[in-house]
Structure formats: structure tokens, C-alpha cells
C-alpha positions in Angstrom: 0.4 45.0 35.9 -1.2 45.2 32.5 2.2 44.4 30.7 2.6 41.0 33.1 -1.0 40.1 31.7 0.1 40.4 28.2 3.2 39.1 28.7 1.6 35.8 30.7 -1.1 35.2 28.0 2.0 35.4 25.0 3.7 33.0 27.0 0.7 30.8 27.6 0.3 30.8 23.9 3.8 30.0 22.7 4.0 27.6 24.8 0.8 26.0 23.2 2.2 26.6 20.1 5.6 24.6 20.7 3.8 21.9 22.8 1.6 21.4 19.6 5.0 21.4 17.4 6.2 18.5 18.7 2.9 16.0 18.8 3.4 12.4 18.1 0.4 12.1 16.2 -0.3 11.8 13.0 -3.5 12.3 11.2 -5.5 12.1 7.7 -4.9 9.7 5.2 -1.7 8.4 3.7 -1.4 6.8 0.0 0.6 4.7 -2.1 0.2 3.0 -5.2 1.1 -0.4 -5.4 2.0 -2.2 -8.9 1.1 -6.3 -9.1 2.3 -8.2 -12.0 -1.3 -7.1 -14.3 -3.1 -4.8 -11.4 -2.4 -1.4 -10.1 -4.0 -1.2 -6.5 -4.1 1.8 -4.0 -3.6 1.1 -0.6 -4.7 4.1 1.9 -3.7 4.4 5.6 -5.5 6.8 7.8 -4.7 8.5 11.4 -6.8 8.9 13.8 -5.7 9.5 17.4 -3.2 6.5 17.8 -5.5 4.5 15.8 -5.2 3.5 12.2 -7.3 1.8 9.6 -6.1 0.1 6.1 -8.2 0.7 3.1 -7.1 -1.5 -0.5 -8.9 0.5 -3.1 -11.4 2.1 -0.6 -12.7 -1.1 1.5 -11.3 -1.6 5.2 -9.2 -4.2 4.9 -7.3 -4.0 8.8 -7.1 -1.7 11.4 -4.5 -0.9 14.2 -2.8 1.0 16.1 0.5 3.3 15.8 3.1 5.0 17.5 5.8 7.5 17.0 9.5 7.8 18.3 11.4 10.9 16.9 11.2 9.9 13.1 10.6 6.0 13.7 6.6 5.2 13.2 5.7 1.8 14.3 2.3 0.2 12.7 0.4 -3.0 14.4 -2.4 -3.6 11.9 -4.1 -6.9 13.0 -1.3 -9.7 13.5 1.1 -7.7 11.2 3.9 -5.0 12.6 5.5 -2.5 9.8 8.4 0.6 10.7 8.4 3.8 8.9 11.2 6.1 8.1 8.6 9.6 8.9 9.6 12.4 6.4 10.6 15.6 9.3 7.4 17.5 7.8 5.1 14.5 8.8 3.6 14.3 5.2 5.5 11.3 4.0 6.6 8.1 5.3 8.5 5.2 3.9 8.3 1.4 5.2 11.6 0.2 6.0 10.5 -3.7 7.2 7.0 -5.4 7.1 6.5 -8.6 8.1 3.5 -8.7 6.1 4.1 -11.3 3.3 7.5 -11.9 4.0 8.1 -8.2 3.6 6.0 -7.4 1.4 5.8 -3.2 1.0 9.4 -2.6 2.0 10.1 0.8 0.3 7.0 1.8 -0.3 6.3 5.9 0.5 3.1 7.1 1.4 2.4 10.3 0.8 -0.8 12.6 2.7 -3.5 13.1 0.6 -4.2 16.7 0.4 -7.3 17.3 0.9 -7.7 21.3 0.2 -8.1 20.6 -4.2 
């Protein structure tokens, strides 16, 4: 009987552990620089939930929603829709169309800021 118990609860966590593997959610705040013709501005996306908010150089500037289909990461901010290649490690991202602009921000990678310096 006790080895059923302990083998029960090391399923119950693995399975836990896998579920939590595979989450469609992203979370913290993603970075990229971006370089105008005479200024350098930083543009900041963070995850929260399935929600997302756009900071330029630390004001709000739009917020949104996301979503997540195997490495495909779809972004409604306001009136504006972007896709994301997701790196596999969920740390990066890299916008492969925006209609923001006229495209605007294709090719831009935003990397997670790390927030453990």
C-alpha cells in the first residue's frame, strides 16, 4: 500500500511537471531596440496571462492581447495584429509581419529581459 502512495503522488507530480512544460503562456517583459534615422528607441512588451501591454521607452503606449500556436505567437495590440516566430526556449521572438505602419517591425527579435542581475 505505501509503495502505491508514493508511486501515485510521483505520478501526480510528473504529470504537473509536463502539463506545466507545455503552457501557452508567455510571461515577463520582452525588449528590442529600435534604430530611427537620428533616435534610438526601446520598445518593451510584457506578458501577463494572455494579456499584453506595449511600453516605447517606458510609457504605455497600447495594450492587447496574445496567443500561442506551437511556435506561432499572434499579438492584437489595439487595432494592430503582429506574428512572431517564438524561439523553442520561449526567451526570444521575432516578428515575421505587422501591419503596423505598413509593416513596420518586420524582423525585429525581442529578447526577455532577465531580471535576476
Amino acid at each position: 500500500m505505501k509503495k502505491k502512495c508514493i508511486l501515485l503522488v510521483f505520478a501526480l507530480i510528473s504529470f504537473m511537471m509536463l502539463s506545466a512544460c507545455g503552457s501557452n503562456k508567455l510571461s515577463g517583459e520582452y525588449t528590442t531596440t529600435i534604430n530611427l534615422i537620428f533616435a534610438e528607441t526601446t520598445n518593451t512588451l510584457t506578458f501577463n496571462g494572455d494579456k499584453v501591454t506595449e511600453k516605447q521607452d517606458g510609457e504605455v503606449t497600447n495594450e492587447g492581447t496574445y496567443s500561442i500556436s506551437d511556435s506561432q505567437l499572434e499579438i492584437k495590440l489595439g487595432d494592430y495584429h503582429m506574428t512572431a516566430k517564438l524561439s523553442e526556449d520561449k526567451k526570444s521572438f521575432t516578428i515575421e509581419s505587422s501591419d503596423v505602419l505598413g509593416g513596420v517591425g518586420k524582423g525585429l527579435k525581442y529578447t526577455k529581459e532577465d531580471n535576476n542581475k
